[in-house]
C-alpha positions in Angstrom: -81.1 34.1 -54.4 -79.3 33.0 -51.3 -80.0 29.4 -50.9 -80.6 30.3 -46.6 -83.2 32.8 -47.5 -84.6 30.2 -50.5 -84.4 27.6 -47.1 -86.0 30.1 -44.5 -88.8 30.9 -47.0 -90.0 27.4 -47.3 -89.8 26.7 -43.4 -92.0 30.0 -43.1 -94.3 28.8 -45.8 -94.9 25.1 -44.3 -94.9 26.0 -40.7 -99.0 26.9 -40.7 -98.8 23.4 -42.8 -97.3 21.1 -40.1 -99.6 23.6 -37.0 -102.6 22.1 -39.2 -101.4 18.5 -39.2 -100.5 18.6 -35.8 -103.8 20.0 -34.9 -105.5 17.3 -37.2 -103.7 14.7 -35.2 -104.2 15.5 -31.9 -107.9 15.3 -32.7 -107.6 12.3 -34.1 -105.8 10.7 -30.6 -108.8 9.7 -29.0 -110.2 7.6 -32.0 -106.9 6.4 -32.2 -107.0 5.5 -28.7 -110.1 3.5 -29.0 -110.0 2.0 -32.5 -105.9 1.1 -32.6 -104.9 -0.3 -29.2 -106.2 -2.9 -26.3 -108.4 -0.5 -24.7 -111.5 -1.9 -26.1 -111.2 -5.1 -25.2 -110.4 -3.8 -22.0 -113.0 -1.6 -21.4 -115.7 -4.2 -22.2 -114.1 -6.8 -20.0 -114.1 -4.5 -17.2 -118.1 -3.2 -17.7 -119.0 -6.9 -18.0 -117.6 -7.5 -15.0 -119.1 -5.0 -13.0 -122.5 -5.9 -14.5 -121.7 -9.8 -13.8 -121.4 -8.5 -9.4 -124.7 -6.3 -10.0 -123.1 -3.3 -8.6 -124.0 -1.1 -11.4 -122.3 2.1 -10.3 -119.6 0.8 -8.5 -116.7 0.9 -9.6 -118.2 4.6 -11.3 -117.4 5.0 -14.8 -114.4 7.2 -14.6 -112.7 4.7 -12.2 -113.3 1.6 -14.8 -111.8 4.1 -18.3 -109.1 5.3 -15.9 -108.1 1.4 -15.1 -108.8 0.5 -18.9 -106.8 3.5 -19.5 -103.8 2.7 -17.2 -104.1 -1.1 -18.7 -103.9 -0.4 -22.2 -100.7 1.8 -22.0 -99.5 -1.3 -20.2 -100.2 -3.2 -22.5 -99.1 -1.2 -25.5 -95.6 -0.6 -23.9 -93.8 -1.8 -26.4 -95.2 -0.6 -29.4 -95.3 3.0 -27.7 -91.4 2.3 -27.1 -90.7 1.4 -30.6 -92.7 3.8 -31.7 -90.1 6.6 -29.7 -87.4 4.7 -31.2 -88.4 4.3 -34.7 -90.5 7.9 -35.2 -90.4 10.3 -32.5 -87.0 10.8 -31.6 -85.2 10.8 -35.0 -88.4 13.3 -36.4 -87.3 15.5 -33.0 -83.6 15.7 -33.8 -84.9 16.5 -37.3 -83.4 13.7 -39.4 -86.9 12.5 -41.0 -89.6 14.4 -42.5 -92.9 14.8 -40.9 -94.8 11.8 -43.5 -91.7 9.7 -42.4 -92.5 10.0 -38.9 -95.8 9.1 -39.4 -95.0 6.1 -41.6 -92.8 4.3 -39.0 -95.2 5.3 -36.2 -97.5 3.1 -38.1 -95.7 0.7 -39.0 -95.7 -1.4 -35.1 -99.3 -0.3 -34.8 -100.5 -2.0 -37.5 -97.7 -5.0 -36.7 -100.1 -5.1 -33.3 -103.0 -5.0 -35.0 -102.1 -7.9 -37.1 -101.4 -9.8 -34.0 -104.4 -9.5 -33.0 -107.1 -9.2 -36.4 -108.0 -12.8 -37.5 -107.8 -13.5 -41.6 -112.0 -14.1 -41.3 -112.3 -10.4 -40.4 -110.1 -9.0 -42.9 -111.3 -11.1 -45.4 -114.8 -10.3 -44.4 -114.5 -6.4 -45.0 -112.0 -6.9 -47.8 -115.4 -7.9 -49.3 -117.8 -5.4 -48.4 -115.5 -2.7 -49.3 -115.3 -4.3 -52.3 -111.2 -4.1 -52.3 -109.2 -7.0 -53.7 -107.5 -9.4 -51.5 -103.6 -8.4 -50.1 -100.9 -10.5 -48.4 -101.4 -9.5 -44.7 -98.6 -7.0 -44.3 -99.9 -4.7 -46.8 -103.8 -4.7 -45.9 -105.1 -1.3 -46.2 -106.0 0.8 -43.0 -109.2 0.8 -44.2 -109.9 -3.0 -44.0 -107.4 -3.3 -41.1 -108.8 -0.7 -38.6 -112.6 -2.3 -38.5 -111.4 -6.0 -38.5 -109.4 -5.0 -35.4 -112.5 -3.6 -33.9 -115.1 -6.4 -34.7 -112.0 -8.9 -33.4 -111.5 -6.6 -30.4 -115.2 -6.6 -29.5 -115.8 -10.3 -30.2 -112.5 -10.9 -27.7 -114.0 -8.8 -25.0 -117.3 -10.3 -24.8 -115.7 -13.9 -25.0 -113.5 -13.1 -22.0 -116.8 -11.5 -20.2 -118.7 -13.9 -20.7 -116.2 -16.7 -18.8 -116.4 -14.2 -16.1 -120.0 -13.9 -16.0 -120.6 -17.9 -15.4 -119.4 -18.0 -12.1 -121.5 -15.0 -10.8 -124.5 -16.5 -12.5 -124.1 -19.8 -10.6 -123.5 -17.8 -7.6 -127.4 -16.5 -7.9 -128.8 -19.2 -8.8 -127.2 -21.1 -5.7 -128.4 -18.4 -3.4 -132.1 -17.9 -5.5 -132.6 -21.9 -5.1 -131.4 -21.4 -1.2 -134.1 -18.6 -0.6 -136.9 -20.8 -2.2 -136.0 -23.6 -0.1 -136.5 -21.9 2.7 -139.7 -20.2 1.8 -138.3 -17.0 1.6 -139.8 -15.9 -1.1 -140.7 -12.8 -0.1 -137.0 -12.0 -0.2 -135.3 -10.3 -3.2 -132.2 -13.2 -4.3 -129.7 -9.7 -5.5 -129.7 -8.5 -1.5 -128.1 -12.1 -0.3 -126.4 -12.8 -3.4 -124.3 -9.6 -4.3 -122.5 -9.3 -0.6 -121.8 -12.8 -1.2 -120.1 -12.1 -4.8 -118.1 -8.9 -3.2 -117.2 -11.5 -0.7 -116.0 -14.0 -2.7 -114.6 -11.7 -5.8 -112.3 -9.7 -3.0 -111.1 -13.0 -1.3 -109.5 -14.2 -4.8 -108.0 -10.8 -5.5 -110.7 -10.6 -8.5 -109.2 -7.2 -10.0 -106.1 -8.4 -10.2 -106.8 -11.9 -11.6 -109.2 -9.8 -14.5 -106.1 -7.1 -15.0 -103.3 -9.7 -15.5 -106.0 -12.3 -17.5 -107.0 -9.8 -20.0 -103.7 -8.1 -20.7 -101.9 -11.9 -21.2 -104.9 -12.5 -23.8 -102.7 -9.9 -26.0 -100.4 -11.5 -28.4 
């Protein structure tokens, strides 16, 4: 048989083959989204905020994902480069196999992952799914990916909760003003959240949360 026919017969045969795993992982991008990069931590960071000025609709919700969004491919910049670098480009000029390309891609996300998971946490769900203990370059996904999360979520709430204090302090300064002056009548949330706005706009608070959070990344 001629061996281009032999080649042009297994391109035919595996090209509904790669349609179906591209599918698969295009479906799969926005749990990758969430559970792989910075934009959890992110995303709660920015909701405690909000919730810490008592503006609860403003910023809306699509403003605070799109800022999360637009943080977290900051952030992930150099793992998405390396990722082009390693993967993408040499699986596009078609010297590496599809399960290469997917390979290396993971390769710097789990590096960043690592960074970022501590040993307590992999341990931890080492031992409920009852899987044996590996050096730390060669956990499995399957311990990796919710010992990122957890770490991510504990991170988030830690940073949200620094930010909270100040706002706190900030109504109970303007409660305790309102009671001295007999005003009691008078809700403390009207005076106290133009007085946050105030305060969080004259120190460029956005800025100061954007740059604070993505520097807590290793």
């Amino acid at each position: 048989m001629n061996p281009w026919l032999s080649l042009a017969a297994r391109s035919h045969a595996s090209a509904p083959i790669d349609v179906l795993v591209t599918l698969t992982l295009l479906s799969l991008a926005p749990f990758a989204l969430v559970m792989c990069t910075s934009f959890v931590r992110i995303a709660v960071v920015l909701s405690l905020v909000r919730s810490a000025i008592g503006a609860s609709a403003v910023p809306p919700n699509a403003a605070l994902t799109g800022l999360a969004l637009v943080l977290t491919i900051v952030v992930m910049a150099p793992t998405l480069r390396t990722i082009e670098r390693d993967a993408v480009e040499p699986y596009a000029q078609g010297r590496i196999t599809q399960n290469a390309a997917l390979l290396r891609a993971a390769a710097p996300l789990r590096a960043f992952m690592l960074r970022q998971t501590r040993a307590a946490d992999i341990t931890l769900f080492e031992r409920v799914g009852g899987a044996e203990s590996f050096p730390a370059q060669r956990v499995p996904t399957t311990v990796l990916l919710p010992a990122f999360a957890v770490g991510e979520l504990r991170s988030g709430f830690a940073i949200g909760f620094a930010l909270y204090l100040p706002f706190v302090a900030i109504d109970l300064a303007v409660a305790s003003i309102l009671m001295g002056l007999g005003m009691v009548m008078l809700s403390p949330p009207v005076v106290s959240l133009p007085v946050k706005l105030l305060l969080f706009v004259m120190v460029d608070g956005w800025a100061l949360i954007c740059g604070g959070v993505a520097a807590s990344f290793r």
